[in-house]
HTML snippet that shows the backbone in 3Dmol.js (N, CA, C, O; Angstrom):
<script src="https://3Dmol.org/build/3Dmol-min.js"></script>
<div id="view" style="width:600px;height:400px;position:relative"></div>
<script>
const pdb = `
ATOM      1  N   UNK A   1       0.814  -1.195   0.000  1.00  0.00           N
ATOM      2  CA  UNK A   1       0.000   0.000   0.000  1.00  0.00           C
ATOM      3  C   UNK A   1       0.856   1.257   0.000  1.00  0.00           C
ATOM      4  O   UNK A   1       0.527   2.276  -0.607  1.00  0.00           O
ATOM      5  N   UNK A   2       1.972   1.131   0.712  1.00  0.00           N
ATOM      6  CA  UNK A   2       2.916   2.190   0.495  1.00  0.00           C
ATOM      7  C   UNK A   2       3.116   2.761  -0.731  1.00  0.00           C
ATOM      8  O   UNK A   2       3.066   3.935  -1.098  1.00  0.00           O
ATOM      9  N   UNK A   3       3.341   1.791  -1.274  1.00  0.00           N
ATOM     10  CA  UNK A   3       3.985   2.636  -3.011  1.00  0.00           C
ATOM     11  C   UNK A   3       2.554   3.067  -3.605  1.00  0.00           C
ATOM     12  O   UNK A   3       2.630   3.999  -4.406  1.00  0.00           O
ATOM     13  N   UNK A   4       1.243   2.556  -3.358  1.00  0.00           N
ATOM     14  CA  UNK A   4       0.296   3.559  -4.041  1.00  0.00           C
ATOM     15  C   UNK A   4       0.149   4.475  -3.656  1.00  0.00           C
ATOM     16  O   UNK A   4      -0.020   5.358  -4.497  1.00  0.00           O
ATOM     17  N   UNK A   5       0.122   4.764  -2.635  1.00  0.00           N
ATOM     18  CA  UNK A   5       0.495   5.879  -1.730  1.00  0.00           C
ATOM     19  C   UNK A   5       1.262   7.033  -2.175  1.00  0.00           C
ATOM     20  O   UNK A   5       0.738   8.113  -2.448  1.00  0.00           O
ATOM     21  N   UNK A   6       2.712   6.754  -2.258  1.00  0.00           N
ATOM     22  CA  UNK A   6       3.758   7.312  -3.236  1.00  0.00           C
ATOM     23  C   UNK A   6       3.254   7.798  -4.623  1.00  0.00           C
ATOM     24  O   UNK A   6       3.275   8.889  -5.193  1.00  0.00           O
ATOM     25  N   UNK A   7       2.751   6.449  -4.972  1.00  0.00           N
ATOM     26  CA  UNK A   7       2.568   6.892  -6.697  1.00  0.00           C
ATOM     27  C   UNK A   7       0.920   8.199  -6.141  1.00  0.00           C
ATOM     28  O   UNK A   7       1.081   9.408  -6.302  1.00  0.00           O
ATOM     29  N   UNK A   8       0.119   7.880  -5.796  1.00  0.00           N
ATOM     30  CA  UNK A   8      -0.725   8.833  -5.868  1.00  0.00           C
ATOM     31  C   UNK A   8      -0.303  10.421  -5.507  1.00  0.00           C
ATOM     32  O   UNK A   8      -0.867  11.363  -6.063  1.00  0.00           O
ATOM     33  N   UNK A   9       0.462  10.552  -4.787  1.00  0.00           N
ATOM     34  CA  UNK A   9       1.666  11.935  -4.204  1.00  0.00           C
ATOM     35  C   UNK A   9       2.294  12.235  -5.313  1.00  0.00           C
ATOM     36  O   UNK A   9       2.208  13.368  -5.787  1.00  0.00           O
ATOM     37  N   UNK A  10       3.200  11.018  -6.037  1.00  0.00           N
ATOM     38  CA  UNK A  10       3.325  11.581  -7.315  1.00  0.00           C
ATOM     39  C   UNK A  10       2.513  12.281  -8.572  1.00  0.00           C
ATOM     40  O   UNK A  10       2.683  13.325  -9.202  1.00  0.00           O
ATOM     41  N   UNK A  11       1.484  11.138  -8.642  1.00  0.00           N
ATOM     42  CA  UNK A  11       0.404  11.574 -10.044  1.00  0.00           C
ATOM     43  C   UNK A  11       0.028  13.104  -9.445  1.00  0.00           C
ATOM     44  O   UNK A  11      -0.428  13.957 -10.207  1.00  0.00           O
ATOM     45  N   UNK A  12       0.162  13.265  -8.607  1.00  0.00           N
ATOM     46  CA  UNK A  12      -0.740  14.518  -8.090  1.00  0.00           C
ATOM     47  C   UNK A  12       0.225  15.533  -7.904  1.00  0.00           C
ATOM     48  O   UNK A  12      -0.040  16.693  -8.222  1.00  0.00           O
ATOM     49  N   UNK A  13       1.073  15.289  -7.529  1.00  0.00           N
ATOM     50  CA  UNK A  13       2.368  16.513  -8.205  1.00  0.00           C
ATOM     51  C   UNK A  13       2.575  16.604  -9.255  1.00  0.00           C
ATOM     52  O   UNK A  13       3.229  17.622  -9.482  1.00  0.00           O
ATOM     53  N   UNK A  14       2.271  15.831 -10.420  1.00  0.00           N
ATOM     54  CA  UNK A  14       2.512  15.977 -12.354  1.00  0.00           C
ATOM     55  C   UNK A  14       1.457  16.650 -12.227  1.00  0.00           C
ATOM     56  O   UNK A  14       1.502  17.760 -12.757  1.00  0.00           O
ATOM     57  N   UNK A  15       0.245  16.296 -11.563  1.00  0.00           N
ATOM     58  CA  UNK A  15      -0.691  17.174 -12.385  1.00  0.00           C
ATOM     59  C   UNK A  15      -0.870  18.600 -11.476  1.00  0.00           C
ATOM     60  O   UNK A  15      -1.777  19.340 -11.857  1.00  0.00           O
ATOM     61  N   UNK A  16      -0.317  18.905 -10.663  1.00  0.00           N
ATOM     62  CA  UNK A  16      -0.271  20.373  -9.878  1.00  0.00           C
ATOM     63  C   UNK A  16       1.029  21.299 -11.144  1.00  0.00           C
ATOM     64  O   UNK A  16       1.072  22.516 -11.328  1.00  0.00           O
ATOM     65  N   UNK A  17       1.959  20.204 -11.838  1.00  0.00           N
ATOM     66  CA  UNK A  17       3.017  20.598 -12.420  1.00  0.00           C
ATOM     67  C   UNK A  17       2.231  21.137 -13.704  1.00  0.00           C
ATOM     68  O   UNK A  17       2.265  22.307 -14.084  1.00  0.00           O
ATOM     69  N   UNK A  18       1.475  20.040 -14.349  1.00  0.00           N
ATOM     70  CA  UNK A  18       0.980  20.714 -15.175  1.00  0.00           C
ATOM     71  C   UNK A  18       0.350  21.383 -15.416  1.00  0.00           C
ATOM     72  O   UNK A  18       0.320  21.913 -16.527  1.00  0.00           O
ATOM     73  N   UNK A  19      -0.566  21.689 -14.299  1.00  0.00           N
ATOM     74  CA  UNK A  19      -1.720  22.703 -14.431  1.00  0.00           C
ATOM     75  C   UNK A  19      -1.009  24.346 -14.375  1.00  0.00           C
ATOM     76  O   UNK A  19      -1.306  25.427 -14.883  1.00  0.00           O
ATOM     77  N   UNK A  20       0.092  23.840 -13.450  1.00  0.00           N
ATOM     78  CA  UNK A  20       0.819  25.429 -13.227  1.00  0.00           C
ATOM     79  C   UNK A  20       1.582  25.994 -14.731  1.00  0.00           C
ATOM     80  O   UNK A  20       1.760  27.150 -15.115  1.00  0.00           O
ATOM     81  N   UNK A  21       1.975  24.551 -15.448  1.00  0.00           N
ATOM     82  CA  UNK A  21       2.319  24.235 -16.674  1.00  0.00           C
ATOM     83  C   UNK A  21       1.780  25.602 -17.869  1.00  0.00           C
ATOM     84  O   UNK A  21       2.331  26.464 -18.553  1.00  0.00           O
ATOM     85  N   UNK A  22       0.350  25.117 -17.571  1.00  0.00           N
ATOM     86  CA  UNK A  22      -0.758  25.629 -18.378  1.00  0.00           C
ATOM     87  C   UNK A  22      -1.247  26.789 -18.412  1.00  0.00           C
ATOM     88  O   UNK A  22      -1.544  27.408 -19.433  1.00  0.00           O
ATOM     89  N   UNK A  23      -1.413  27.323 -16.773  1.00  0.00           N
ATOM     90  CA  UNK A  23      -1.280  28.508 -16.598  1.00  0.00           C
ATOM     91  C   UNK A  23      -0.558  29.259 -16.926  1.00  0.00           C
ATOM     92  O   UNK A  23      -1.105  30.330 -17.188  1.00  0.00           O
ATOM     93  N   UNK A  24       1.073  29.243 -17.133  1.00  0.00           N
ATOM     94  CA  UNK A  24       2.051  29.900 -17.185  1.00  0.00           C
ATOM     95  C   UNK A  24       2.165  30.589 -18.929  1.00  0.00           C
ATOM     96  O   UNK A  24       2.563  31.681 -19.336  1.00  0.00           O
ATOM     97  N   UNK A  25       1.533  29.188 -19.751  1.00  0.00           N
ATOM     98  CA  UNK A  25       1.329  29.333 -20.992  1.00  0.00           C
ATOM     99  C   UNK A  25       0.313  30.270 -21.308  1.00  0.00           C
ATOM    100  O   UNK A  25       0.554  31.291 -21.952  1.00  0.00           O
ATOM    101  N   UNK A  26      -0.302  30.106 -21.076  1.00  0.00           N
ATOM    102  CA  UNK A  26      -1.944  30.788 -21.120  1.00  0.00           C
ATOM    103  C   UNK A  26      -2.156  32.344 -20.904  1.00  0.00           C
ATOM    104  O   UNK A  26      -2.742  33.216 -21.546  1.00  0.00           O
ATOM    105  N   UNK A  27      -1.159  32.311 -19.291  1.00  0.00           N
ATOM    106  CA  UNK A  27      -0.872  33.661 -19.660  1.00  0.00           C
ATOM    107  C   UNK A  27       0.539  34.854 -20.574  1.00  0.00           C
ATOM    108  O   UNK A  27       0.422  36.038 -20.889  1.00  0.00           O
ATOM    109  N   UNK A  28       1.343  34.227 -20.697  1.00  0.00           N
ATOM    110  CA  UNK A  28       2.007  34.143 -21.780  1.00  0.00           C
ATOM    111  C   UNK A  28       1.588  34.755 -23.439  1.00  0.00           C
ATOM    112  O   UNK A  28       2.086  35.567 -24.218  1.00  0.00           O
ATOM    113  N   UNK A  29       0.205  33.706 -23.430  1.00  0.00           N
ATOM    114  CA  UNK A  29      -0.343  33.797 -24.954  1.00  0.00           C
ATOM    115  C   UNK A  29      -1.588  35.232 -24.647  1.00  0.00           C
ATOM    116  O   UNK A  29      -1.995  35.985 -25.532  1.00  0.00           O
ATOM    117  N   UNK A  30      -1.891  35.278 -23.513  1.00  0.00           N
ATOM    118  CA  UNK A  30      -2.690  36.635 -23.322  1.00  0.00           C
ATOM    119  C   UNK A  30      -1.666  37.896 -23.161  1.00  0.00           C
ATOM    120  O   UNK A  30      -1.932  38.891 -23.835  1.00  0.00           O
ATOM    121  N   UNK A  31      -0.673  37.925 -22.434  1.00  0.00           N
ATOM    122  CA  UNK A  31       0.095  39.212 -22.849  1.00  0.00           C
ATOM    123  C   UNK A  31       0.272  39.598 -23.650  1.00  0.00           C
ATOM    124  O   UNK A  31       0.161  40.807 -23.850  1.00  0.00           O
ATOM    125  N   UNK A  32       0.808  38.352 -24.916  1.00  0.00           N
ATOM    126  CA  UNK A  32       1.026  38.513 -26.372  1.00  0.00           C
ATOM    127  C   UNK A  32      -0.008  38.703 -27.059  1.00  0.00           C
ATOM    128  O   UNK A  32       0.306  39.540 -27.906  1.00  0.00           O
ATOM    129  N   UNK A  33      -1.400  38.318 -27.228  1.00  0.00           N
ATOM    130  CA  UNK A  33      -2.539  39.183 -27.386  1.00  0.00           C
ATOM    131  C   UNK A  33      -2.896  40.804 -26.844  1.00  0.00           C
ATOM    132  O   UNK A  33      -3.517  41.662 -27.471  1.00  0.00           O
ATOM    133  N   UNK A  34      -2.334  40.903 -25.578  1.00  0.00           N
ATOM    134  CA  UNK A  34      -2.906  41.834 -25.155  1.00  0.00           C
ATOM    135  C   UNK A  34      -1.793  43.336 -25.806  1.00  0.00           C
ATOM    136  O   UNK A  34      -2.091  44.523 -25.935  1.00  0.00           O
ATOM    137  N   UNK A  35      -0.557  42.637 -26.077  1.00  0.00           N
ATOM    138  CA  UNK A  35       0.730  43.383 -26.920  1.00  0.00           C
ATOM    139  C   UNK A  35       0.100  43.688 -27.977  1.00  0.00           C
ATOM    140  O   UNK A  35       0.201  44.852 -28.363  1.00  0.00           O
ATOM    141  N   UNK A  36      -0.773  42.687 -28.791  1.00  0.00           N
ATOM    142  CA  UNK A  36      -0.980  42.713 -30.289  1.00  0.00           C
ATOM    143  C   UNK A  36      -2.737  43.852 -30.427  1.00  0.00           C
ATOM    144  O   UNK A  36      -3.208  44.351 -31.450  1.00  0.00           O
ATOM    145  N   UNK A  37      -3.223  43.909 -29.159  1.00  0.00           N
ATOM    146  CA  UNK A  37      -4.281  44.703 -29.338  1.00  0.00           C
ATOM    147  C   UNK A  37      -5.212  43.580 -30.294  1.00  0.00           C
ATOM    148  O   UNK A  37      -6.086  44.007 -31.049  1.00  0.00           O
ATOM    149  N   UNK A  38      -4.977  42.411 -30.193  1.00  0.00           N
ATOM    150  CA  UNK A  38      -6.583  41.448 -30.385  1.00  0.00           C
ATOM    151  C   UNK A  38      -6.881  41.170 -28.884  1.00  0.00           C
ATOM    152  O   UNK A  38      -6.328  40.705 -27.887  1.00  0.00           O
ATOM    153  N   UNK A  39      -8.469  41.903 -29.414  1.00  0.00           N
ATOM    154  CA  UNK A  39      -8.924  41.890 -28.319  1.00  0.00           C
ATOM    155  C   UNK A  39      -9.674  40.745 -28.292  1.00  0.00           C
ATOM    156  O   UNK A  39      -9.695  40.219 -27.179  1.00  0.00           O
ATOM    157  N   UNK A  40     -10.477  40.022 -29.395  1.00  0.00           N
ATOM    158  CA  UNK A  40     -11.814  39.051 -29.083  1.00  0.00           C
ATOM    159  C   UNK A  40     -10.401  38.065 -28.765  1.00  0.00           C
ATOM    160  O   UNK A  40     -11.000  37.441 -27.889  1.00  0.00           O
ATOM    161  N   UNK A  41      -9.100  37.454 -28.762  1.00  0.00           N
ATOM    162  CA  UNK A  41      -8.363  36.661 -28.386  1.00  0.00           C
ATOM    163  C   UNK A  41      -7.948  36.659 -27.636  1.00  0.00           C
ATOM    164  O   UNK A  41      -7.696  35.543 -27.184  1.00  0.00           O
ATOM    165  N   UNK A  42      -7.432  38.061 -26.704  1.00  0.00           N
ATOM    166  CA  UNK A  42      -7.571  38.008 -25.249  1.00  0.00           C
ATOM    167  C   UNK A  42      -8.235  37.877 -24.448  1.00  0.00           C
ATOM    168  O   UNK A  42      -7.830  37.643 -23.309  1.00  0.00           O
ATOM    169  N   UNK A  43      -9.962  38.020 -24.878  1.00  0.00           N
ATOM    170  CA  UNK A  43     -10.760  37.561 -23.884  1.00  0.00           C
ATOM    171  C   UNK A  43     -11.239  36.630 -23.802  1.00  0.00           C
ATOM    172  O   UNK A  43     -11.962  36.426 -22.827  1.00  0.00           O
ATOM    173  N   UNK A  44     -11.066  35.698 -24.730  1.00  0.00           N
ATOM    174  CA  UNK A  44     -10.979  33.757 -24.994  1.00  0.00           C
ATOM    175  C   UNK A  44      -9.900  33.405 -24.034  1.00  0.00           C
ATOM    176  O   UNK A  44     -10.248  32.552 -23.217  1.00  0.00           O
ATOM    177  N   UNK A  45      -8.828  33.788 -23.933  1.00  0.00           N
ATOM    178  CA  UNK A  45      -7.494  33.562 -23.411  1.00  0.00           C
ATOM    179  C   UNK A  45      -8.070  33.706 -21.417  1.00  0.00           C
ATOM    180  O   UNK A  45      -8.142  32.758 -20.634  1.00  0.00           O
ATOM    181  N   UNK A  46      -8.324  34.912 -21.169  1.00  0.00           N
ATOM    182  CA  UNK A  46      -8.552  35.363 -20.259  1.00  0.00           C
ATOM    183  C   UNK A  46     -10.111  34.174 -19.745  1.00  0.00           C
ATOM    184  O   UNK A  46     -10.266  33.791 -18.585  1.00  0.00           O
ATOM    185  N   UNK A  47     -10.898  33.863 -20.701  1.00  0.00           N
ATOM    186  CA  UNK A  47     -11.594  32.628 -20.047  1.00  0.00           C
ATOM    187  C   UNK A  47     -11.142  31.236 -20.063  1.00  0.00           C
ATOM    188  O   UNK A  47     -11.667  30.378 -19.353  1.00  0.00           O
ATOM    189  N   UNK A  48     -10.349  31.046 -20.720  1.00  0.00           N
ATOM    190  CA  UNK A  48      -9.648  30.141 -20.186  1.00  0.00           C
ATOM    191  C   UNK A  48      -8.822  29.964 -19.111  1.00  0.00           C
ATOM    192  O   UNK A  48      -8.845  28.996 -18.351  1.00  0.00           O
ATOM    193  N   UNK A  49      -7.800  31.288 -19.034  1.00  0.00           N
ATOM    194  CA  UNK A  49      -6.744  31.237 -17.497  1.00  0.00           C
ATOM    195  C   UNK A  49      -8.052  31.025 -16.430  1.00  0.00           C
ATOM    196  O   UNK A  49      -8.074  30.034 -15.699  1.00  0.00           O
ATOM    197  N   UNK A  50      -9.075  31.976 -16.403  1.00  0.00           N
ATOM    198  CA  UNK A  50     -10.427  31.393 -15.492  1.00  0.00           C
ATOM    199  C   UNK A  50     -10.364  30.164 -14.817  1.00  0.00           C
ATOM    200  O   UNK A  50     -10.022  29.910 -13.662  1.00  0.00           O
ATOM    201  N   UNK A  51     -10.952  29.073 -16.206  1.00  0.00           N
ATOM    202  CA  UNK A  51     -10.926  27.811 -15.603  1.00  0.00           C
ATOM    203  C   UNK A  51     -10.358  27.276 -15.214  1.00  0.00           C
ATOM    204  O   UNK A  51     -10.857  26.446 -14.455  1.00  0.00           O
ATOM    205  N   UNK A  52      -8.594  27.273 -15.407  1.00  0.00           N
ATOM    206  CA  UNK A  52      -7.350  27.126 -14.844  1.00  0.00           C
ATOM    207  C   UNK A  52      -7.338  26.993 -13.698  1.00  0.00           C
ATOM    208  O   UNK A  52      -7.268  25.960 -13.032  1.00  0.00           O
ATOM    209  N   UNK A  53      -7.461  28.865 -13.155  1.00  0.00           N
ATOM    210  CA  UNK A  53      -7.756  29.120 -12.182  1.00  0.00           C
ATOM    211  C   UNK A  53      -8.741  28.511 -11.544  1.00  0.00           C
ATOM    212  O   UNK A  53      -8.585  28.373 -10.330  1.00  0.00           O
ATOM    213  N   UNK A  54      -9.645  28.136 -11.989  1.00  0.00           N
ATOM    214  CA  UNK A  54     -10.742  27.823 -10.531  1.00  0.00           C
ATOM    215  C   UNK A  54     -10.394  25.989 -10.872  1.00  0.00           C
ATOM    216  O   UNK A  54     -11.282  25.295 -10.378  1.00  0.00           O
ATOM    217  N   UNK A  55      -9.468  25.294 -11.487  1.00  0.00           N
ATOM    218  CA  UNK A  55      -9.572  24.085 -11.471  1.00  0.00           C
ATOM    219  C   UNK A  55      -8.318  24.154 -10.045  1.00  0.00           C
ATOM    220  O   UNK A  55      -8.339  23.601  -8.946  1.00  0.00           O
ATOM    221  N   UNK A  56      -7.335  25.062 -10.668  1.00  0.00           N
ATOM    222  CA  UNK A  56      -5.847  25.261  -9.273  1.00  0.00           C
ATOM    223  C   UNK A  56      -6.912  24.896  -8.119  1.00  0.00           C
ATOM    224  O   UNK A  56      -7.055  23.742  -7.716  1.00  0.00           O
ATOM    225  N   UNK A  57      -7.782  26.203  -7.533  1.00  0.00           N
ATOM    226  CA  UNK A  57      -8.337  26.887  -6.463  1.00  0.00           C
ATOM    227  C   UNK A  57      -9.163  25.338  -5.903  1.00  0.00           C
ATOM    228  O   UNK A  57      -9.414  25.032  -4.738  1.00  0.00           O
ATOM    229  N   UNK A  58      -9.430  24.619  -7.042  1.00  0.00           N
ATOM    230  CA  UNK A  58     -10.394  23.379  -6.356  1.00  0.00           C
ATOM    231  C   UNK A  58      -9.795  22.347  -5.836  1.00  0.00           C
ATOM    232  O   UNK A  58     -10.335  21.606  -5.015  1.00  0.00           O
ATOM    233  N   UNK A  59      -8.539  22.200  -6.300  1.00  0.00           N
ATOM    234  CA  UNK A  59      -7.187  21.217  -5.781  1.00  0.00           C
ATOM    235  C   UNK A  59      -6.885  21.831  -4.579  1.00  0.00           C
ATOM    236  O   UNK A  59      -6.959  21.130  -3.570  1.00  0.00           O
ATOM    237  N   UNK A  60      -6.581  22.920  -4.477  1.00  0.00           N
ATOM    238  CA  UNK A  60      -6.292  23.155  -3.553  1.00  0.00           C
ATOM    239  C   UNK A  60      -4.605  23.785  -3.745  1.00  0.00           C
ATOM    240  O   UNK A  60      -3.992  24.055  -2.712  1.00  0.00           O
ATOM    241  N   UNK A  61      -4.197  23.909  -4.560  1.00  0.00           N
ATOM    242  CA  UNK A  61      -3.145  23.755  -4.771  1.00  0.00           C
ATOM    243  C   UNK A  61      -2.344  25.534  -4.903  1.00  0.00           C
ATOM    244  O   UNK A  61      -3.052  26.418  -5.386  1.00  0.00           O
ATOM    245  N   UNK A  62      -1.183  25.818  -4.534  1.00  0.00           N
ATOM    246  CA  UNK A  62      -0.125  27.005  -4.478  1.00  0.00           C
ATOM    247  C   UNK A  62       0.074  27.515  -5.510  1.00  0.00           C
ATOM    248  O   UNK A  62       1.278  27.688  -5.323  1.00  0.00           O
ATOM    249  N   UNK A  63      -0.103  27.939  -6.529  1.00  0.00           N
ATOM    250  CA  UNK A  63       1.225  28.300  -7.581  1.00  0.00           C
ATOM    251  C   UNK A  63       1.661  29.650  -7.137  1.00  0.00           C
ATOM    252  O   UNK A  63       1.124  30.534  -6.469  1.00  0.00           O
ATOM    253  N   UNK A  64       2.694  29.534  -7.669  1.00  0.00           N
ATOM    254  CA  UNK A  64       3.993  30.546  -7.607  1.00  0.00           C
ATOM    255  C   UNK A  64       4.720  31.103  -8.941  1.00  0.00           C
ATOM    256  O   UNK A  64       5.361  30.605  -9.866  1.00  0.00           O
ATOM    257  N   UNK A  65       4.342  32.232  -8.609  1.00  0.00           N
ATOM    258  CA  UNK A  65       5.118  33.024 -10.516  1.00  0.00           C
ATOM    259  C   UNK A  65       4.287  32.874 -11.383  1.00  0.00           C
ATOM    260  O   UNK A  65       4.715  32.852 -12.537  1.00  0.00           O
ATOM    261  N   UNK A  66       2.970  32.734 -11.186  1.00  0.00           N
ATOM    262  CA  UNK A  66       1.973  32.885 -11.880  1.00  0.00           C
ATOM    263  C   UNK A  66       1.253  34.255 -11.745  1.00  0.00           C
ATOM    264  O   UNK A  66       1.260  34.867 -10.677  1.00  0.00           O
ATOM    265  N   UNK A  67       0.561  34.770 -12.988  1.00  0.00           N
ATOM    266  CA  UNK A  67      -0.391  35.956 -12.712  1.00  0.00           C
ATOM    267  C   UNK A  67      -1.297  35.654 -12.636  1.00  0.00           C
ATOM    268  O   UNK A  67      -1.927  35.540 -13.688  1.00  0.00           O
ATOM    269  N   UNK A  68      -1.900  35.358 -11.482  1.00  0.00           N
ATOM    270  CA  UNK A  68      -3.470  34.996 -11.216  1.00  0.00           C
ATOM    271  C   UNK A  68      -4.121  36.256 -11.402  1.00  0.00           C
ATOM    272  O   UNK A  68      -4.293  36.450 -10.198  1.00  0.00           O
ATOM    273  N   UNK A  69      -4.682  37.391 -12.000  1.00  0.00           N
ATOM    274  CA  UNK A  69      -5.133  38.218 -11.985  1.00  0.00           C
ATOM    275  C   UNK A  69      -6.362  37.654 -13.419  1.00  0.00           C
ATOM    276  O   UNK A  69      -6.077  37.983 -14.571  1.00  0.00           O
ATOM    277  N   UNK A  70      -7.509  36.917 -13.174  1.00  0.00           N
ATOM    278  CA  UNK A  70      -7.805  36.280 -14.430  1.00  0.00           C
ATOM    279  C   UNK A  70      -9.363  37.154 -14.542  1.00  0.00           C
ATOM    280  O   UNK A  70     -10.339  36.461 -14.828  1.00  0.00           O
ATOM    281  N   UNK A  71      -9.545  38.421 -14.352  1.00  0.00           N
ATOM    282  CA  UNK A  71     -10.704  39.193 -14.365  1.00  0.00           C
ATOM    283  C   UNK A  71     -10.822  39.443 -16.101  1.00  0.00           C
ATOM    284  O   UNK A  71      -9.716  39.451 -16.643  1.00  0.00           O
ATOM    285  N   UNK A  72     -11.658  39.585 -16.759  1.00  0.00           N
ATOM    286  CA  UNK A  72     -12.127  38.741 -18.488  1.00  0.00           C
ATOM    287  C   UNK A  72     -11.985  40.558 -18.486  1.00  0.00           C
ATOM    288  O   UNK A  72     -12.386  41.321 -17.607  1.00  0.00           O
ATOM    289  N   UNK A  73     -11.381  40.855 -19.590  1.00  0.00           N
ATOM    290  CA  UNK A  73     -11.790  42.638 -20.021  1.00  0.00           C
ATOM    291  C   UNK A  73     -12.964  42.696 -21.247  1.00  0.00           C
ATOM    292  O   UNK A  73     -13.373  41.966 -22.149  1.00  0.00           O
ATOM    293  N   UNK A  74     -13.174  43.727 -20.818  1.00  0.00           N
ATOM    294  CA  UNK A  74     -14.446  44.062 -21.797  1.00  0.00           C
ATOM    295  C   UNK A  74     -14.265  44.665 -23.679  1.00  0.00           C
ATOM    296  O   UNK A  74     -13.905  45.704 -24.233  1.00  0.00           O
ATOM    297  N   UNK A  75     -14.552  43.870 -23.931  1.00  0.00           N
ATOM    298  CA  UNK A  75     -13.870  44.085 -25.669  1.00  0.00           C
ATOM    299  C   UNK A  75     -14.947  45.467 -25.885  1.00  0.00           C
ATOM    300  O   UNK A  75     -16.032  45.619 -25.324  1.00  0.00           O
ATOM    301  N   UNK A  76     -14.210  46.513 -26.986  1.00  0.00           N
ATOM    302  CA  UNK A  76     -14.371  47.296 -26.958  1.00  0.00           C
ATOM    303  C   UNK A  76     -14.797  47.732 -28.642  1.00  0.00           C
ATOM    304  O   UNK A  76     -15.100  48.892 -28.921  1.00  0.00           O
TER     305      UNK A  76
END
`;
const viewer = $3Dmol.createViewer("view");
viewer.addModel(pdb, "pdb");
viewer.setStyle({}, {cartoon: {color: "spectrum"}});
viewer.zoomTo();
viewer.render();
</script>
């Protein structure tokens, strides 16, 4: 039982890795939208970091060096 144990601590650190993974990308591809002045693509972008966000927030989980700031702007 030990090592499932382990392995479940593990699977669950890949996926805290990747989610922070995803985030990091995500917002990344919204700065670079938000550089380029497309707006209907930053606010696709910006609902996505969302769900990110509220999938992190339901784990329970830390990230660090992320911009959680995931409020959707109003296309104009």
């Amino acid at each position: 039982m030990g090592v499932q144990m382990t392995y479940s601590v593990s699977s669950t650190a890949d996926h805290e890795s990747e989610l922070a993974s995803i985030a990091r990308m995500l917002t990344h591809i919204r700065d670079s939208a938000r550089a380029m002045d497309a707006q209907a693509l930053e606010y696709c972008v910006d609902l996505a970091l969302q769900a990110v966000s509220s999938e992190i927030r339901n784990r329970r989980d830390t990230v660090t060096g992320v911009d959680l700031d995931f409020s959707p702007r109003v296309l104009q």
